[in-house]
PDB file of N, CA, C and O in Angstrom, chain B, residues numbered from 101:
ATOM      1  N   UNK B 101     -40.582  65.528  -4.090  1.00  0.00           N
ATOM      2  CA  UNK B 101     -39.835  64.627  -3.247  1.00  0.00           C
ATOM      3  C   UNK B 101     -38.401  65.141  -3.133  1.00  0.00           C
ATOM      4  O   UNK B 101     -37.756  65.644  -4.053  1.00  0.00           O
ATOM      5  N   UNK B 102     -38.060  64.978  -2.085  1.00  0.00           N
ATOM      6  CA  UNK B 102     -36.626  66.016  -1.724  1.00  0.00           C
ATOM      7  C   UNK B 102     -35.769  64.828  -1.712  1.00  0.00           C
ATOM      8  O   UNK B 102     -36.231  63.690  -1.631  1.00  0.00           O
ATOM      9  N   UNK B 103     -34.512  65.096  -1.793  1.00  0.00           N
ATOM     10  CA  UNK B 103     -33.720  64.192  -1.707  1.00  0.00           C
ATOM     11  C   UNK B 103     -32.170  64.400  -1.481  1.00  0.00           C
ATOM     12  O   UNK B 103     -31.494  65.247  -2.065  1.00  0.00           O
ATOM     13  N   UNK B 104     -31.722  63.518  -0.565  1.00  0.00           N
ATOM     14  CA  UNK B 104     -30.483  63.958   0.510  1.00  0.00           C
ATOM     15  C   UNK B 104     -28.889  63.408  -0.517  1.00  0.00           C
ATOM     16  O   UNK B 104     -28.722  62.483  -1.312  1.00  0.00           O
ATOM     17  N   UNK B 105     -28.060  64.383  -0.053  1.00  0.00           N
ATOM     18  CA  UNK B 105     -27.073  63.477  -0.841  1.00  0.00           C
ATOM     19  C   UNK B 105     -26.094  62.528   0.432  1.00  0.00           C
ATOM     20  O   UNK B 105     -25.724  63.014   1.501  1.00  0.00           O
ATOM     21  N   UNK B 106     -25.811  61.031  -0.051  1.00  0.00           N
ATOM     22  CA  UNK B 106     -25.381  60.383   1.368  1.00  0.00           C
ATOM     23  C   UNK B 106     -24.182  59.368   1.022  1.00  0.00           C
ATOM     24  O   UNK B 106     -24.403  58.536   0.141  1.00  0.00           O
ATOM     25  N   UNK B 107     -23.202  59.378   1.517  1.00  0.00           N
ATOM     26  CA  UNK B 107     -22.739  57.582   1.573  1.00  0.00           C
ATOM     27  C   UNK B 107     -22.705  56.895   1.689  1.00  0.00           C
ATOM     28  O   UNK B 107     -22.633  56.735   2.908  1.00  0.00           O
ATOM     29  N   UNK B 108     -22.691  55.639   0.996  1.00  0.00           N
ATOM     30  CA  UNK B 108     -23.631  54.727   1.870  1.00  0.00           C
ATOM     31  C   UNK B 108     -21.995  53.627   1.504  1.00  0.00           C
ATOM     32  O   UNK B 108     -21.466  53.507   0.399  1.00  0.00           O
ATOM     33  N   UNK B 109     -21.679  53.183   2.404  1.00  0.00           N
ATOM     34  CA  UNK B 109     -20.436  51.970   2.679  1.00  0.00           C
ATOM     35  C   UNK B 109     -21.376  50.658   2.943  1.00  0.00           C
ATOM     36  O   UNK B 109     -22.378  50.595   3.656  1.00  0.00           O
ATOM     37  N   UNK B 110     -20.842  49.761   2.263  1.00  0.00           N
ATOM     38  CA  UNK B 110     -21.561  48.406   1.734  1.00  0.00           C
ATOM     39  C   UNK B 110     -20.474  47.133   2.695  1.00  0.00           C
ATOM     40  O   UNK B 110     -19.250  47.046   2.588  1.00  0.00           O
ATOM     41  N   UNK B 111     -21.079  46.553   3.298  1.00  0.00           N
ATOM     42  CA  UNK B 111     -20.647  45.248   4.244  1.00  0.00           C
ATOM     43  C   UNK B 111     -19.566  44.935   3.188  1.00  0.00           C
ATOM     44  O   UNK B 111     -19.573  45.186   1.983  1.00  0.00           O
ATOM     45  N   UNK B 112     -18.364  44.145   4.169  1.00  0.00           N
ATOM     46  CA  UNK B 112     -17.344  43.335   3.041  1.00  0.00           C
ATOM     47  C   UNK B 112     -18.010  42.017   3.456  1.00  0.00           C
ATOM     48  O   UNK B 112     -18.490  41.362   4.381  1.00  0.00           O
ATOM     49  N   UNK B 113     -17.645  42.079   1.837  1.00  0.00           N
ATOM     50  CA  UNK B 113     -17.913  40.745   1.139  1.00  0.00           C
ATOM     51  C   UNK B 113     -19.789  40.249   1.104  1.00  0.00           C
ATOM     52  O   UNK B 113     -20.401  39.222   1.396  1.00  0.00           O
ATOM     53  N   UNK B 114     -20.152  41.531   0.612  1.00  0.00           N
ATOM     54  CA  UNK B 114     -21.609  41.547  -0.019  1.00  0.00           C
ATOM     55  C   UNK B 114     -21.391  41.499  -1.176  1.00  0.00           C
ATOM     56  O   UNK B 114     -20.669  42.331  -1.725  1.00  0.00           O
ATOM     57  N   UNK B 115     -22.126  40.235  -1.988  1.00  0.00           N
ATOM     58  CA  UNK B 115     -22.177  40.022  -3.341  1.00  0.00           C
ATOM     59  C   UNK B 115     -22.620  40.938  -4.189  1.00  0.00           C
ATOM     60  O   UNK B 115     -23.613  41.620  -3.937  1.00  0.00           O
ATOM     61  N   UNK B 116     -21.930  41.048  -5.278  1.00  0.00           N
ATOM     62  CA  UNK B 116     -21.875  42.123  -6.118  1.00  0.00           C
ATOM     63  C   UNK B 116     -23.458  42.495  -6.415  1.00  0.00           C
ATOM     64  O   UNK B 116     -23.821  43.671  -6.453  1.00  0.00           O
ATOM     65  N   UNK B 117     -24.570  41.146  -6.670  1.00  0.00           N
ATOM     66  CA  UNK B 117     -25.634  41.206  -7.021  1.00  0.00           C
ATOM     67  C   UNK B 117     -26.728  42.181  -5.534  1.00  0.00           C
ATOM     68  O   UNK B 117     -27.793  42.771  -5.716  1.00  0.00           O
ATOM     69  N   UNK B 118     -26.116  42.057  -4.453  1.00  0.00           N
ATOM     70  CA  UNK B 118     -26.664  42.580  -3.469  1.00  0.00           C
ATOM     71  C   UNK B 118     -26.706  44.231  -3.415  1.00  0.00           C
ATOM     72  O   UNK B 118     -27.609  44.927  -2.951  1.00  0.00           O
ATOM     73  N   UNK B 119     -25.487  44.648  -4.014  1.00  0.00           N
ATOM     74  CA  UNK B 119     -24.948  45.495  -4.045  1.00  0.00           C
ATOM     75  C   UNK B 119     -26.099  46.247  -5.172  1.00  0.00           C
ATOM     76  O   UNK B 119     -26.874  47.187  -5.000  1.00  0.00           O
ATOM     77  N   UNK B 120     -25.856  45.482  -6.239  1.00  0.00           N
ATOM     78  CA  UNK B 120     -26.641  46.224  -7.360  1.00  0.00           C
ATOM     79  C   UNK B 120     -28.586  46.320  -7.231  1.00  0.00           C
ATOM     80  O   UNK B 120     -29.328  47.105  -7.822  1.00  0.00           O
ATOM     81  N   UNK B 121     -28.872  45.461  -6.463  1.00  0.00           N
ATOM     82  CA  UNK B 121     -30.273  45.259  -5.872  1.00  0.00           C
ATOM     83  C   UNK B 121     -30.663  46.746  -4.642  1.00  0.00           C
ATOM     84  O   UNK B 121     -31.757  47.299  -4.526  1.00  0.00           O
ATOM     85  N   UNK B 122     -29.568  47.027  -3.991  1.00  0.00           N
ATOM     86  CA  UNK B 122     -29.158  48.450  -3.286  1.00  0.00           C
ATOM     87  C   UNK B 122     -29.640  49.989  -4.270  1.00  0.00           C
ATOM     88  O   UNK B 122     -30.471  50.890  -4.153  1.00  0.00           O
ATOM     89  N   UNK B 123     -28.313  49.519  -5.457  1.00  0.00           N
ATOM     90  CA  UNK B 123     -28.779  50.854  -6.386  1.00  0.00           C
ATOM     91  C   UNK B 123     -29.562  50.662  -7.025  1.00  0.00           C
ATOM     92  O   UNK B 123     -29.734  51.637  -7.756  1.00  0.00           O
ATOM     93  N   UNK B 124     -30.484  49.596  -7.292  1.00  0.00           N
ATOM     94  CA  UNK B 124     -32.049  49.669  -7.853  1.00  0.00           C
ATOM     95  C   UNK B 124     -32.987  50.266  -7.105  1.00  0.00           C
ATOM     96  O   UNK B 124     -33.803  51.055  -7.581  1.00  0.00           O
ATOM     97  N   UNK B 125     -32.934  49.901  -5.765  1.00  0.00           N
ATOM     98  CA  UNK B 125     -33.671  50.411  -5.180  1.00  0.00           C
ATOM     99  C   UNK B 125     -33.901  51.885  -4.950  1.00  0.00           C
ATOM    100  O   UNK B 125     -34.945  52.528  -4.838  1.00  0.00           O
ATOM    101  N   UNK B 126     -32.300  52.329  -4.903  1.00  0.00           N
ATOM    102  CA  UNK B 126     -31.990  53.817  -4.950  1.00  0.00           C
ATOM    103  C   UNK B 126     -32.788  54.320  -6.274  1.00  0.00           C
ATOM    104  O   UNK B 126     -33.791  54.989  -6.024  1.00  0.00           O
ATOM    105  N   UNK B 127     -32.557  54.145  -7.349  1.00  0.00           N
ATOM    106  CA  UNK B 127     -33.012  54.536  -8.013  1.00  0.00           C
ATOM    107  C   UNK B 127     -34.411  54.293  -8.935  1.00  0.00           C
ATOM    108  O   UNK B 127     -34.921  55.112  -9.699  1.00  0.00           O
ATOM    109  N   UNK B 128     -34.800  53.153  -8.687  1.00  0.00           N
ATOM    110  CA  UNK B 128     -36.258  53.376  -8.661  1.00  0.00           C
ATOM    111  C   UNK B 128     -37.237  54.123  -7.798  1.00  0.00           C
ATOM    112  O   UNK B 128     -38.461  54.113  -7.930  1.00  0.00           O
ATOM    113  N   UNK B 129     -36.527  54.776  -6.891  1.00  0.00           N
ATOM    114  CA  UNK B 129     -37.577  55.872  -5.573  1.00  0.00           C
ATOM    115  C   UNK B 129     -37.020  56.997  -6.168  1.00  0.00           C
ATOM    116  O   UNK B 129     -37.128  57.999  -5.461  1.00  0.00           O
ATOM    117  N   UNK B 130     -36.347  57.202  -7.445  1.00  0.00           N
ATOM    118  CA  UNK B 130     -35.937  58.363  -7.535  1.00  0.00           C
ATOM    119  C   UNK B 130     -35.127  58.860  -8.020  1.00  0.00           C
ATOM    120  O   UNK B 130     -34.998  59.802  -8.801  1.00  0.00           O
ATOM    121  N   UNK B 131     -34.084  57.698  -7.174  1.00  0.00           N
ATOM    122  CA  UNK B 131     -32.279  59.076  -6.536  1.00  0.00           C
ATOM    123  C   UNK B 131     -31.395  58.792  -7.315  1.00  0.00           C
ATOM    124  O   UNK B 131     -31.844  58.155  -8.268  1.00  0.00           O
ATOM    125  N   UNK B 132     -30.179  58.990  -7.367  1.00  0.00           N
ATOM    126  CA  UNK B 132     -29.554  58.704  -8.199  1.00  0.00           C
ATOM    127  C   UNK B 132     -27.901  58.489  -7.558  1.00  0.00           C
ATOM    128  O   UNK B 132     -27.387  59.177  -6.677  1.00  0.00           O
ATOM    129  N   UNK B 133     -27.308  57.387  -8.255  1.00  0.00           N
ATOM    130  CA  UNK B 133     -25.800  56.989  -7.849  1.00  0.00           C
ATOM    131  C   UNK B 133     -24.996  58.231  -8.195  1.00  0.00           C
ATOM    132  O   UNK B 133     -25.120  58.618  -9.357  1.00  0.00           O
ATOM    133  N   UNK B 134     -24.041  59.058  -7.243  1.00  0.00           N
ATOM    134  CA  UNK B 134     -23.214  59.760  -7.858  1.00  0.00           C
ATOM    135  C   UNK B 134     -21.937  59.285  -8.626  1.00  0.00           C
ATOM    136  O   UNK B 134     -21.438  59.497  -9.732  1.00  0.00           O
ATOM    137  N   UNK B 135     -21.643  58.542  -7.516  1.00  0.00           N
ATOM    138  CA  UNK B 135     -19.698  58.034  -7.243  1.00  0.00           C
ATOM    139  C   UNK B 135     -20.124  56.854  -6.699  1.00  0.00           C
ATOM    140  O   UNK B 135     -21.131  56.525  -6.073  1.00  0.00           O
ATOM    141  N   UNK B 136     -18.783  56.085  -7.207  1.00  0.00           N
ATOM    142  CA  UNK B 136     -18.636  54.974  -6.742  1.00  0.00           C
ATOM    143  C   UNK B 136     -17.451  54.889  -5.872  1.00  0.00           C
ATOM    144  O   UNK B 136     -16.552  55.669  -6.186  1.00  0.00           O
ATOM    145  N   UNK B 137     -17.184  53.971  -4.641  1.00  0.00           N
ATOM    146  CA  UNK B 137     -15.660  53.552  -3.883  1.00  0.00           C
ATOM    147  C   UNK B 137     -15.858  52.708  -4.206  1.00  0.00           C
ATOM    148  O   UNK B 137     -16.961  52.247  -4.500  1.00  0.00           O
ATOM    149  N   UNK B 138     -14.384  52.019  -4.274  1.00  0.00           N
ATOM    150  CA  UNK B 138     -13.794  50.620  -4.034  1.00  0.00           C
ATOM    151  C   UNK B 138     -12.593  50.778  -3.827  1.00  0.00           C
ATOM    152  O   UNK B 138     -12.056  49.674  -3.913  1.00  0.00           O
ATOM    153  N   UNK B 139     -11.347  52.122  -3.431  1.00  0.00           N
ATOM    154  CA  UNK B 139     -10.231  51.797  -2.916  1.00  0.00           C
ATOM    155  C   UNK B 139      -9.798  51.429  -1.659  1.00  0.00           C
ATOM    156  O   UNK B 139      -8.878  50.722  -1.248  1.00  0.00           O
ATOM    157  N   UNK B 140     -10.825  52.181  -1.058  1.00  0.00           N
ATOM    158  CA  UNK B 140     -10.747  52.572   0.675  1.00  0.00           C
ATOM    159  C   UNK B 140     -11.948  51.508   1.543  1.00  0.00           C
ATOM    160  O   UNK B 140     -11.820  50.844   2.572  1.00  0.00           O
ATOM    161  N   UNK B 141     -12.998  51.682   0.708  1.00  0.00           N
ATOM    162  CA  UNK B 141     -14.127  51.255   0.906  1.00  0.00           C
ATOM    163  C   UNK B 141     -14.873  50.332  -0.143  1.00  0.00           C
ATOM    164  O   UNK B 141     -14.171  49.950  -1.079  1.00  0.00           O
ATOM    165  N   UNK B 142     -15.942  49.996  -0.126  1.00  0.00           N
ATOM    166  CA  UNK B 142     -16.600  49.347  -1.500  1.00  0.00           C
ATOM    167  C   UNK B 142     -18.147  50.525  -0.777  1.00  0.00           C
ATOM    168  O   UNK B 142     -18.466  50.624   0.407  1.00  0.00           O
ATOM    169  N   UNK B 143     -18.658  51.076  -1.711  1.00  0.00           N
ATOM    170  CA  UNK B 143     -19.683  51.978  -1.269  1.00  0.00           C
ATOM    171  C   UNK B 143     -19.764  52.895  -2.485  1.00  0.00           C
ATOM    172  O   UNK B 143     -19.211  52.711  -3.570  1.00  0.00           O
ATOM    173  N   UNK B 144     -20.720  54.143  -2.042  1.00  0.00           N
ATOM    174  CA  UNK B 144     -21.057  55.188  -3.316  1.00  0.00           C
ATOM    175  C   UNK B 144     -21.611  56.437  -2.456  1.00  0.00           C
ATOM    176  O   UNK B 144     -21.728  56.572  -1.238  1.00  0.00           O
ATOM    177  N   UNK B 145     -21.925  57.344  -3.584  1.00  0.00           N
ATOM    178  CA  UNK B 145     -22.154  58.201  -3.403  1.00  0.00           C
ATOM    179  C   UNK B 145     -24.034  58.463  -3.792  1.00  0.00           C
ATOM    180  O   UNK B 145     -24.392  57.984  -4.868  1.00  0.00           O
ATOM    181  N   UNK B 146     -24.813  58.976  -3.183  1.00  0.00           N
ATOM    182  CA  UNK B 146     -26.162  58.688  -4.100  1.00  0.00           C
ATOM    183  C   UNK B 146     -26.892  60.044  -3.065  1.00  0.00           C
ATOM    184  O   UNK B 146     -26.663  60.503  -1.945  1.00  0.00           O
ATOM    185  N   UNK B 147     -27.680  60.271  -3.968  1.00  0.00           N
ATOM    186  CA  UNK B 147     -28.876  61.073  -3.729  1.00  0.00           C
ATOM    187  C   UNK B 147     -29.849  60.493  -3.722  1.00  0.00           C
ATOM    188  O   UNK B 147     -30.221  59.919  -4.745  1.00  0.00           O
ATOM    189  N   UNK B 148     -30.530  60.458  -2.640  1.00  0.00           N
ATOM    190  CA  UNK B 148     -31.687  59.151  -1.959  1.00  0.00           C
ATOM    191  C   UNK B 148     -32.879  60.214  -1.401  1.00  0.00           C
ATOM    192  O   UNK B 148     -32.735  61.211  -0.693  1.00  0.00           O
ATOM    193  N   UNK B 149     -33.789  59.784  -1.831  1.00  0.00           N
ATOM    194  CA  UNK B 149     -35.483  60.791  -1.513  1.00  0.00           C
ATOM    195  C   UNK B 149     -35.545  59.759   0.117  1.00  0.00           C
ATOM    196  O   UNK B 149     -35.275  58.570   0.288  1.00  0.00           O
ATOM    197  N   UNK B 150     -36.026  60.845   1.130  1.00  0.00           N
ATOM    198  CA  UNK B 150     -36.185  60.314   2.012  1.00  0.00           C
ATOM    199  C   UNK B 150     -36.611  59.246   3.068  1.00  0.00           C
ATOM    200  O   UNK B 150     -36.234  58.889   4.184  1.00  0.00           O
ATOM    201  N   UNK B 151     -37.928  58.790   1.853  1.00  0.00           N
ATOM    202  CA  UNK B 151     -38.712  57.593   1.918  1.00  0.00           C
ATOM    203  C   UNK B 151     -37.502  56.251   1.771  1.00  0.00           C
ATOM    204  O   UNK B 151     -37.375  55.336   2.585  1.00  0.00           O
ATOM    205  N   UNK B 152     -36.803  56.421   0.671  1.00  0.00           N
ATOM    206  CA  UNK B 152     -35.764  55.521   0.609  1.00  0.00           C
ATOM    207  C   UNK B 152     -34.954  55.329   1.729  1.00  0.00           C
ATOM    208  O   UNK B 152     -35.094  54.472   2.602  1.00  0.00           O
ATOM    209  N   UNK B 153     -34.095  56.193   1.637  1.00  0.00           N
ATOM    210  CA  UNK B 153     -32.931  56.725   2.761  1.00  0.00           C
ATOM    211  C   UNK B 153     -33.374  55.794   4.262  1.00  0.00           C
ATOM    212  O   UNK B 153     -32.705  55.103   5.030  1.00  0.00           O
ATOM    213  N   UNK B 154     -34.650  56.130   4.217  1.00  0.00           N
ATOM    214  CA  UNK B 154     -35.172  55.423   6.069  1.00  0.00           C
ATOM    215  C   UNK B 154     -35.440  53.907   5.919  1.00  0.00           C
ATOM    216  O   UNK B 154     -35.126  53.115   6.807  1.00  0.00           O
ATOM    217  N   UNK B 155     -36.107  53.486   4.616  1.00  0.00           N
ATOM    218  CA  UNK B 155     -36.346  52.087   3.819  1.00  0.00           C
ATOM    219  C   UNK B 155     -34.743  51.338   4.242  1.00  0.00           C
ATOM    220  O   UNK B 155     -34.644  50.213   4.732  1.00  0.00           O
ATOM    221  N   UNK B 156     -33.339  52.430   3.862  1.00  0.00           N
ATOM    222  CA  UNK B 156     -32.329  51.291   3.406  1.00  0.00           C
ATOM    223  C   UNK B 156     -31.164  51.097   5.264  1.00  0.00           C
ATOM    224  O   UNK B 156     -30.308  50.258   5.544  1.00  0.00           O
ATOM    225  N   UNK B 157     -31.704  52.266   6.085  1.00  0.00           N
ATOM    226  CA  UNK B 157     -31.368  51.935   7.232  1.00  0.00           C
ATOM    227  C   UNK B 157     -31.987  50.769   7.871  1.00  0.00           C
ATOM    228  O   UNK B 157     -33.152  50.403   8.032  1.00  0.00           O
ATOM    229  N   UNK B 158     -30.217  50.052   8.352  1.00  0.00           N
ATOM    230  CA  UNK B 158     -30.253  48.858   9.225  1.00  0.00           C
ATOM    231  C   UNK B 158     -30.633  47.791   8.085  1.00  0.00           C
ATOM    232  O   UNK B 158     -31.032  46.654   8.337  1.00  0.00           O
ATOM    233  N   UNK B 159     -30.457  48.306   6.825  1.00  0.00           N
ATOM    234  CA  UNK B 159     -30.148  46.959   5.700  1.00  0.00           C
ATOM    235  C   UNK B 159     -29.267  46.179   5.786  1.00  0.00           C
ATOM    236  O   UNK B 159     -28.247  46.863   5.702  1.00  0.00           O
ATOM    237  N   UNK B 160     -28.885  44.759   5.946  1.00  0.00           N
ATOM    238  CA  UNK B 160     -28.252  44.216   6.288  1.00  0.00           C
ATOM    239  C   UNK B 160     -27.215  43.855   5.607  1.00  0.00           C
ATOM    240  O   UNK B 160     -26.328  43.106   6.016  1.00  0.00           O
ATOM    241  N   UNK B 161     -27.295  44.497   4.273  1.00  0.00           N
ATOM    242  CA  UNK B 161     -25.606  44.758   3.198  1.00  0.00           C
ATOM    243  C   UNK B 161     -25.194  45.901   3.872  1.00  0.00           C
ATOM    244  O   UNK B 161     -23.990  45.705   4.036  1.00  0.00           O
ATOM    245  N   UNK B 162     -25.457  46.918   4.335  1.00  0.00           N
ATOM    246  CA  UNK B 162     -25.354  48.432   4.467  1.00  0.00           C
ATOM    247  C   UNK B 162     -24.474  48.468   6.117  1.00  0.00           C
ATOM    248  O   UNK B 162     -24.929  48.341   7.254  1.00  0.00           O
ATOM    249  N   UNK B 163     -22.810  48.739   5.539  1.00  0.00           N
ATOM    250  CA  UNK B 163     -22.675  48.891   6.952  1.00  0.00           C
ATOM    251  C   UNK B 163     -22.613  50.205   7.599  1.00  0.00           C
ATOM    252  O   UNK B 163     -22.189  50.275   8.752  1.00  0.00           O
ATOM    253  N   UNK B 164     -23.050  51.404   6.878  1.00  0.00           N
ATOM    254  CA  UNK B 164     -22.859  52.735   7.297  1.00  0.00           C
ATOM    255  C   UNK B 164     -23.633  53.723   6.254  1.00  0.00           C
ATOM    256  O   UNK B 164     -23.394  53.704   5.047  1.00  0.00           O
ATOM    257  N   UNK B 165     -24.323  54.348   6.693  1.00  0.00           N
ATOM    258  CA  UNK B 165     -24.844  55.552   5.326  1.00  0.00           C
ATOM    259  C   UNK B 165     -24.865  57.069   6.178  1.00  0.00           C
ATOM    260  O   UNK B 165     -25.703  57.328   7.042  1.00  0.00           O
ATOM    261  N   UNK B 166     -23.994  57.809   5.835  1.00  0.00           N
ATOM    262  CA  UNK B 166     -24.115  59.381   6.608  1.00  0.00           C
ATOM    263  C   UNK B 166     -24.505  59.988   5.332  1.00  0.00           C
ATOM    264  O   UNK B 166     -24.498  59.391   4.255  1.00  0.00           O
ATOM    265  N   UNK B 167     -24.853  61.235   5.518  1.00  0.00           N
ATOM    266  CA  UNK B 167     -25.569  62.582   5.225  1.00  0.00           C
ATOM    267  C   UNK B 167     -23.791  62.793   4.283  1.00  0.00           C
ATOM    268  O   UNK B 167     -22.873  62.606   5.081  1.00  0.00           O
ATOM    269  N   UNK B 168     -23.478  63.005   3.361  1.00  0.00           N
ATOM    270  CA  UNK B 168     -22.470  63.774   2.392  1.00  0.00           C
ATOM    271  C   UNK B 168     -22.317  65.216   2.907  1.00  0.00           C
ATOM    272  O   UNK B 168     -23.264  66.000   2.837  1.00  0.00           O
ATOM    273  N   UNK B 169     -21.277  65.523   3.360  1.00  0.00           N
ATOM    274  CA  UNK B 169     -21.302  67.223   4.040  1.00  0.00           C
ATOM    275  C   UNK B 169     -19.601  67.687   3.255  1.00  0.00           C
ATOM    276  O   UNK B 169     -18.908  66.852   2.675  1.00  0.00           O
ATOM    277  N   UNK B 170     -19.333  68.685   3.367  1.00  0.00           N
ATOM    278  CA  UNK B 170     -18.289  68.855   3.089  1.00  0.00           C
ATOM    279  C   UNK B 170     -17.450  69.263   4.350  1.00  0.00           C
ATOM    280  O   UNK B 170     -17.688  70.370   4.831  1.00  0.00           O
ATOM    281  N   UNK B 171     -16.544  68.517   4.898  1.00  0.00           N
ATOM    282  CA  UNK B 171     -15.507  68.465   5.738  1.00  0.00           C
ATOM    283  C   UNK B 171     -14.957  69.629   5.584  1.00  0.00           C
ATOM    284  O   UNK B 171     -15.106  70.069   4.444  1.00  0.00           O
ATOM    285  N   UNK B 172     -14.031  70.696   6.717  1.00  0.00           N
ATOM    286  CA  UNK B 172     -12.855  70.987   6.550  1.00  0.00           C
ATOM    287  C   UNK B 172     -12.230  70.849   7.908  1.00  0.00           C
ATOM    288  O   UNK B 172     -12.719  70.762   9.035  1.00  0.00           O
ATOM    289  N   UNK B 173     -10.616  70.858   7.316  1.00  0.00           N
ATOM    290  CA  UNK B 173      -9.616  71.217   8.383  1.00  0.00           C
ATOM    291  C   UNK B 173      -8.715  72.540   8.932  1.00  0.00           C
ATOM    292  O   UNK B 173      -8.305  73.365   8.115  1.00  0.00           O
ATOM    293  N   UNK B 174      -8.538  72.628   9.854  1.00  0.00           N
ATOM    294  CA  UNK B 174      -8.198  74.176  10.305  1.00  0.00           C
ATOM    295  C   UNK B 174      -7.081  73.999  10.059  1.00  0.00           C
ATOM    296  O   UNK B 174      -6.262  74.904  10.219  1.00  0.00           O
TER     297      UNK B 174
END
């Protein structure tokens, strides 16, 4: 089972318990939490097997999950 590394940014003002029901799920298919936000964002970092990843799109805590890439600037 392959598995993507992604961010996933969490709705404001999703209860903490919602939140943690999120990384169960993550990690019972598998994947695993890297990093956590809460300065900028409330969200994480996770490596999610694909089956998951498509499971947690359009979750209704979940306001954004992209693919983790490494940025640069010119």
């Amino acid at each position: 089972m392959t598995a993507q590394s992604f961010i996933v940014r969490i709705k404001k003002d999703t209860p903490a318990e919602e939140v943690t029901k999120i990384k169960d799920q993550i990690t019972s298919s598998g994947g695993s939490i890297d990093h956590e936000y809460n300065t900028l964002f409330t969200g994480f970092s996770a490596r999610i097997p694909e089956e998951a990843a498509n499971s947690l799109k359009g979750h209704q805590h979940i306001d954004d999950m992209e693919v983790d890439q490494e940025m640069k600037t010119q």
